[in-house]
C-alpha positions in Angstrom: -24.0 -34.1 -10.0 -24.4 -30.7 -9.6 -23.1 -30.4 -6.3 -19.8 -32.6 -7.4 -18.8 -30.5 -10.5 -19.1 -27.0 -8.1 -17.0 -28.7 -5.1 -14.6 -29.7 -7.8 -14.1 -26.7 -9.9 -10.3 -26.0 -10.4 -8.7 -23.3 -7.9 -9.0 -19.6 -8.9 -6.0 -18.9 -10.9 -4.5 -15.0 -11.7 -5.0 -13.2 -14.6 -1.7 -12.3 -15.3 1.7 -12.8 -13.4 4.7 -10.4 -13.9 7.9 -11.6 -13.6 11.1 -9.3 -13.3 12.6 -8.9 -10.3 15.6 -10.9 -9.1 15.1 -10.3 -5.0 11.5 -11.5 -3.2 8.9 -8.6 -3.4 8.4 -6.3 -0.5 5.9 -3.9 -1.6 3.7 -3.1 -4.2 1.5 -0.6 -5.0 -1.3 0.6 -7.8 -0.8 4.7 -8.9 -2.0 7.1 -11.8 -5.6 5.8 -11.4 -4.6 1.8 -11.6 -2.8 2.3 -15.0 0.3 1.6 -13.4 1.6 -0.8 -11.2 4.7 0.2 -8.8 6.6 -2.9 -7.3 9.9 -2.7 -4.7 11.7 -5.7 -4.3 14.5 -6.7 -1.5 18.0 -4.7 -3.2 16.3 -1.4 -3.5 14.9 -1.8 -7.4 11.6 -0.3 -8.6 9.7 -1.4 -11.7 6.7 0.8 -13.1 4.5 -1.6 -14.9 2.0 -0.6 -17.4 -1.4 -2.5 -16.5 -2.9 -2.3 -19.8 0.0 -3.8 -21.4 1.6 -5.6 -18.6 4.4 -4.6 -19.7 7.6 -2.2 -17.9 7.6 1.4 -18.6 10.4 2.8 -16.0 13.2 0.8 -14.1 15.5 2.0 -11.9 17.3 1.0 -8.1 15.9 3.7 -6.1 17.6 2.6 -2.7 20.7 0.7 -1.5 18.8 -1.8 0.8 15.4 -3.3 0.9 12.0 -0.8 -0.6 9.7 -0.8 2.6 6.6 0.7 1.1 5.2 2.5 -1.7 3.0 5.2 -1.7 2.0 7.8 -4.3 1.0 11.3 -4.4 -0.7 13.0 -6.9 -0.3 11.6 -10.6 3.3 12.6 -11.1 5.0 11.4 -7.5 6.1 8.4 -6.2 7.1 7.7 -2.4 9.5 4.7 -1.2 10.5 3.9 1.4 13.7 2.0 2.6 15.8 0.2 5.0 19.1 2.4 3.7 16.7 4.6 6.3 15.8 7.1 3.5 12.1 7.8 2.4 12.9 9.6 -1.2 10.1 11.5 -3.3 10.4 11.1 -7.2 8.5 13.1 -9.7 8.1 10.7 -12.3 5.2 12.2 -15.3 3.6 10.0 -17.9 4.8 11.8 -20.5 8.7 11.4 -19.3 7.9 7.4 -19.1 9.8 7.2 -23.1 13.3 8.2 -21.2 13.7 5.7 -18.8 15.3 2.6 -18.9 12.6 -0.8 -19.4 15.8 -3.5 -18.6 14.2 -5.4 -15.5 16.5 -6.4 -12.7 15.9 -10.1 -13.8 18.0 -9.4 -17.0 20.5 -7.3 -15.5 20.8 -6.0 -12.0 24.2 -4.3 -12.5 23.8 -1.6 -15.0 22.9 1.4 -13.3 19.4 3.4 -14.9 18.3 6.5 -15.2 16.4 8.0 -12.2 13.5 10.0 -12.0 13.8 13.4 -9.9 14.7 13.1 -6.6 12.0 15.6 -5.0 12.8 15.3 -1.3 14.6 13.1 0.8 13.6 12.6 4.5 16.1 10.2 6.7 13.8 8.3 9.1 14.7 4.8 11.4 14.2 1.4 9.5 15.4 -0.7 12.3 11.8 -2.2 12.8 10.7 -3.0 9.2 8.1 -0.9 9.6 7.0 0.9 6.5 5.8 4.7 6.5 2.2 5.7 6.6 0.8 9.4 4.7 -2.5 11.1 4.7 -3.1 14.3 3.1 -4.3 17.9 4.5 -6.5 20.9 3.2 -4.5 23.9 2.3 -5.7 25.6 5.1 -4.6 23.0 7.6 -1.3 22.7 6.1 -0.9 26.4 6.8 -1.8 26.0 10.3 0.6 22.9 10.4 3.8 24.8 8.1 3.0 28.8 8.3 5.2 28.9 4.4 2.9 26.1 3.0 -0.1 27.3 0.4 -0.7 24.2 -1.3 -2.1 20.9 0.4 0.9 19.0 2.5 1.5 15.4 3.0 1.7 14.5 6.5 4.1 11.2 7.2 4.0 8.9 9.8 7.6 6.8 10.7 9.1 5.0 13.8 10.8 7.6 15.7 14.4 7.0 17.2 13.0 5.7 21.0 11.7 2.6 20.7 7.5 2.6 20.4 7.7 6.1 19.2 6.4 7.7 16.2 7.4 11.0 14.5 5.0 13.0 11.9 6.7 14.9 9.6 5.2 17.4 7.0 5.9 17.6 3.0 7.2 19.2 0.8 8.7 21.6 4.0 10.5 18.2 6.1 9.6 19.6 9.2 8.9 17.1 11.9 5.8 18.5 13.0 5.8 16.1 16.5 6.9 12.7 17.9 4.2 10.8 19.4 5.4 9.1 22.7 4.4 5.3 23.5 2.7 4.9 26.8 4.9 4.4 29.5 2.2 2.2 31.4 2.8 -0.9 29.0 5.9 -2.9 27.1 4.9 -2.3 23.7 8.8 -2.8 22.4 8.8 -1.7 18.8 6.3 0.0 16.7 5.3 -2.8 13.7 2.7 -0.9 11.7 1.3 2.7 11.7 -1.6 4.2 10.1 -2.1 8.1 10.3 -5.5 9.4 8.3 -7.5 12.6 8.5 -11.2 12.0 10.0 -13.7 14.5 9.8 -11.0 17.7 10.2 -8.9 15.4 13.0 -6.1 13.3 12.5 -6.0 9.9 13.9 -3.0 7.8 14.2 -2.9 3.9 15.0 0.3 2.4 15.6 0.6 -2.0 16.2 3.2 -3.3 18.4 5.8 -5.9 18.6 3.7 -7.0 22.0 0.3 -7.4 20.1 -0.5 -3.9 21.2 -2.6 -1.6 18.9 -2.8 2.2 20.3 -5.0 5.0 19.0 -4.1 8.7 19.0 -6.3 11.3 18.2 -5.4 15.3 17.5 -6.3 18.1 16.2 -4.5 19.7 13.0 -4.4 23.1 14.4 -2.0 22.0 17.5 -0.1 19.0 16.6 -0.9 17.5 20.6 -1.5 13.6 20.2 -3.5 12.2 23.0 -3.7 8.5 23.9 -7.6 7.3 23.5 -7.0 3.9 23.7 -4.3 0.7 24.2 -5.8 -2.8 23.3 -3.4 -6.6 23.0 -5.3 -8.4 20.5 -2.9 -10.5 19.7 -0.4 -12.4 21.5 2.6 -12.0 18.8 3.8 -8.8 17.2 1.0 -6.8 15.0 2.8 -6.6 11.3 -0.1 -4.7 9.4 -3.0 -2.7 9.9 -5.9 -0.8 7.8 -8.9 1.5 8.1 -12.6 0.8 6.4 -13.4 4.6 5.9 -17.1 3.7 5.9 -17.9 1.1 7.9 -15.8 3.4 10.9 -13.4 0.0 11.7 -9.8 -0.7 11.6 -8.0 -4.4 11.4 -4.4 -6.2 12.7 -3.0 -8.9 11.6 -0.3 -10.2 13.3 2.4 -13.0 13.6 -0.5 -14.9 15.2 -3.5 -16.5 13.5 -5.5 -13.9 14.6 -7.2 -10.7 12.9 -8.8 -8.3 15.7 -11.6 -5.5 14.4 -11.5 -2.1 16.1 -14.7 0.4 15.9 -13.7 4.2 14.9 -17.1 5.3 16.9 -15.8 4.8 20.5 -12.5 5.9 20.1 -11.8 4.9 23.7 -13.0 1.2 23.8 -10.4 -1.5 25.4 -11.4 -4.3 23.3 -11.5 -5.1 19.8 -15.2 -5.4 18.2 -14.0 -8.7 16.7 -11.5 -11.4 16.6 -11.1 -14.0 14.0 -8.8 -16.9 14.8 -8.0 -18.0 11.0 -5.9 -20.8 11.8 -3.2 -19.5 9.5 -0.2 -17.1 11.2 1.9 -15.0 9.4 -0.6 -13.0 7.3 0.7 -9.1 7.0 0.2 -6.4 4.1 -3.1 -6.5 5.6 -5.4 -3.9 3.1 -9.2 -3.3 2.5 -10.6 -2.5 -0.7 -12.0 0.7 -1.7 -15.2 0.0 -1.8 -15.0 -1.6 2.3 -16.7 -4.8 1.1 -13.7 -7.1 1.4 -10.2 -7.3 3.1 -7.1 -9.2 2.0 -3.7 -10.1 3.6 -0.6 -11.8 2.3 0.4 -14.8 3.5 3.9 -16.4 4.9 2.3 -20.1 3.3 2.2 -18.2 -0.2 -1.7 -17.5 0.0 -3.6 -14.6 -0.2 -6.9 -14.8 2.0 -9.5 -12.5 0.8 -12.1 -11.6 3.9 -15.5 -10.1 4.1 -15.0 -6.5 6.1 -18.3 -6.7 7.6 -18.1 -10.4 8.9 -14.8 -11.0 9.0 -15.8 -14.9 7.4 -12.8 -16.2 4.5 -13.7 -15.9 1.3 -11.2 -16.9 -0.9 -8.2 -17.9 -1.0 -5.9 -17.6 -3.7 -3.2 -19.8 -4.2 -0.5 -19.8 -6.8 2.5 -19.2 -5.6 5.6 -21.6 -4.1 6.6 -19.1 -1.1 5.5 -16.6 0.7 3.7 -13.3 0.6 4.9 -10.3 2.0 2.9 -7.5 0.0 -0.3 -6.8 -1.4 -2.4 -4.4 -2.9 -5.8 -3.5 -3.9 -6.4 -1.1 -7.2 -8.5 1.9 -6.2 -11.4 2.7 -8.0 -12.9 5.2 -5.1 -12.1 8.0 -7.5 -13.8 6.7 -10.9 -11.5 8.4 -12.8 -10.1 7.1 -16.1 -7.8 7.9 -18.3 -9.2 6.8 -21.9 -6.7 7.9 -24.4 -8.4 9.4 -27.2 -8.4 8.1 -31.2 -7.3 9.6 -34.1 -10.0 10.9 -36.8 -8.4 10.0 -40.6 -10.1 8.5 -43.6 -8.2 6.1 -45.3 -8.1 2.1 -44.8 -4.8 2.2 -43.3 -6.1 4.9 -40.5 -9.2 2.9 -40.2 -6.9 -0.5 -39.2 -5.1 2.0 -37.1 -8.0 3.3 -35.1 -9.4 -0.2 -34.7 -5.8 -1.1 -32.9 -6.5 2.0 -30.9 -9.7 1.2 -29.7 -8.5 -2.6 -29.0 -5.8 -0.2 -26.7 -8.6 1.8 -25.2 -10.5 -1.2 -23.9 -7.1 -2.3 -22.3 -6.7 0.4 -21.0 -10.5 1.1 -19.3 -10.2 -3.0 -18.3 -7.1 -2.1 -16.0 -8.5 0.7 -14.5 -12.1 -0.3 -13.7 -11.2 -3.8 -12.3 -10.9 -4.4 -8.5 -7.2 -6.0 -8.9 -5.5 -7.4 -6.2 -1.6 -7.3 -6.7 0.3 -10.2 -4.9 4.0 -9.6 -4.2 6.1 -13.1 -3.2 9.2 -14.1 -2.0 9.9 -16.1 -5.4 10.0 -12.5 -7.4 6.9 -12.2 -9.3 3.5 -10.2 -8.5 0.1 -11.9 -9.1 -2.8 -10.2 -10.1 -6.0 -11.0 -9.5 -9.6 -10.4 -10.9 -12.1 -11.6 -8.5 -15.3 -10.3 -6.6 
């Protein structure tokens, strides 16, 4: 009897779902220590959630065609990213939240909002889909990299203009520091997916292919000279995401295919992947690993997000819930352990003592959303899924 009631236990359903977009969700993306929620649909509008409350705190239509990606930096800037072929950095600071507009596109998509400043504006190529990738630098190597820079910089990966290429560019300066050329020896076509990060003092970049083609770069920061380590075809359709595990030294594709390919950091020049996983299941993209590298998830084109372990690559989960498909997806990042517990007032009377009892019923929201490992499902239907498992 046992064993009936546990194969028969409803499916896993999500905590919460938010509704307020009008166009299918391209990107989504947690920020300000998971107590916000930053979601880009297909017109070009952006909706800052508050997790805690689940409610909206800024709305506005940041670009003229569909958001790409979301990324932030530091607590008070957002990135997007665009197919108007703009990548746009807005300081938006908690405290300004109170002077935005909360209207979602949902009720009316026509109005225009307020917007937050517009830091810096790079124009990059959007003809691929492919969606920006950042990593940060010291201080001291963003002075190598920009001789005016004294603060850290944010280096950005993009498709270049020639097909297969990728540019880096530096912020806040806009430079283009280098354009990283495909190899010549092999059809990649377009570039799908990029990651750039910052290993150990070197920056590595991996770029996926419209062939099934993953490529590795490697350089240092004081030159700015990519060289080629490594070209393997995992998959036999075009590569649409990818991500590192930080600690377990691996990076992961998915493609078009029903395939997900593992790739070791160690040997740098290796010509095969690890591992391979045939799933069964193609189209799964937003491919990203949690920040603890226990467990993977990708968004599906079926409308299902499959979670994975990192180490084994075995299917864990997978969560159902909505109609049509998944295009983005995102873990909340508790690598920092950071909160942001907002502190109670100290009175006397029976009226403050209600009052700080509401407060602390806020606090506990508030700690709940930060120090849960959500996963944020975007969908073609307009909503965003979150989930609280593992």
């Amino acid at each position: 009897m046992a064993l009936l009631q546990t194969a028969t236990l409803p499916p896993a359903q999500p905590t919460y779902v938010l509704r307020g977009h009008n166009a299918q969700i391209h990107s989504v993306c947690f920020v300000r220590h998971n107590t916000r929620l930053l979601t880009g649909d297909a017109e070009g509008w952006l909706v800052l959630w508050n997790l805690a409350s689940r409610r909206p705190v800024a709305v506005w239509r940041g670009h003229s065609a569909a958001i790409l990606a979301l990324s932030s930096w530091a607590d008070d800037r957002l990135i997007t990213h665009g197919r108007d072929s703009k990548l746009h950095v807005w300081q938006l600071k908690a405290s300004d939240e109170s002077t935005f507009s909360v209207v979602l596109p949902v009720e009316d998509a026509i109005a225009p909002r307020h917007e937050p400043w517009l830091l810096h504006t790079i124009s990059v190529n959007t003809l691929n889909f492919c969606s920006f990738s950042a990593c940060e630098v010291s201080p001291s190597e963003a002075a190598q990299l920009c001789p005016d820079t004294i603060d850290k910089a944010l280096l950005v990966a993009v498709p270049g203009d020639t097909e297969g290429d990728v540019d880096v560019y530096s912020l806040p300066s806009k430079a283009k520091l280098s354009t990283i050329r495909a190899p010549s020896t092999t059809k990649l076509g377009m570039a799908m997916c990029v990651k750039i990060l910052n290993q150990d003092g070197q920056l590595v970049l991996i770029a996926g292919y419209e062939s099934g083609h993953c490529c590795l770069w490697r350089s240092d920061p004081e030159k700015i000279q990519w060289t080629l380590l490594s070209t393997i075809k995992s998959h036999s359709q075009p590569i649409l995401s990818l991500d590192v595990a930080r600690g377990l030294q691996r990076y992961y594709t998915s493609a078009a295919d029903a395939t997900i390919a593992c790739y070791t950091l160690t040997d740098l020049t290796a010509s095969q992947p690890t591992k391979t996983a045939q799933t069964k299941h193609s189209g799964q993209q937003s491919l990203h690993v949690r920040s603890d590298d226990k467990i993977f998830a990708t968004a599906g084109w079926d409308g299902c997000v499959r979670v994975y372990s990192a180490k084994t690559m075995r299917e864990l989960a997978v969560l159902k819930w909505h109609k049509q498909g998944c295009y983005a997806l995102a873990f909340a990042d508790l690598s920092s352990g950071e909160t942001e517990t907002p502190a109670a007032g100290n009175t006397n009377s029976d009226q403050a003592q209600a009052s700080t009892s509401l407060q602390t019923v806020g606090q506990r929201r508030e700690t709940k959303a930060q120090t849960t490992h959500w996963i944020a499902a975007g969908s073609k239907d307009g909503k965003v899924s979150l989930w609280d498992i593992y």
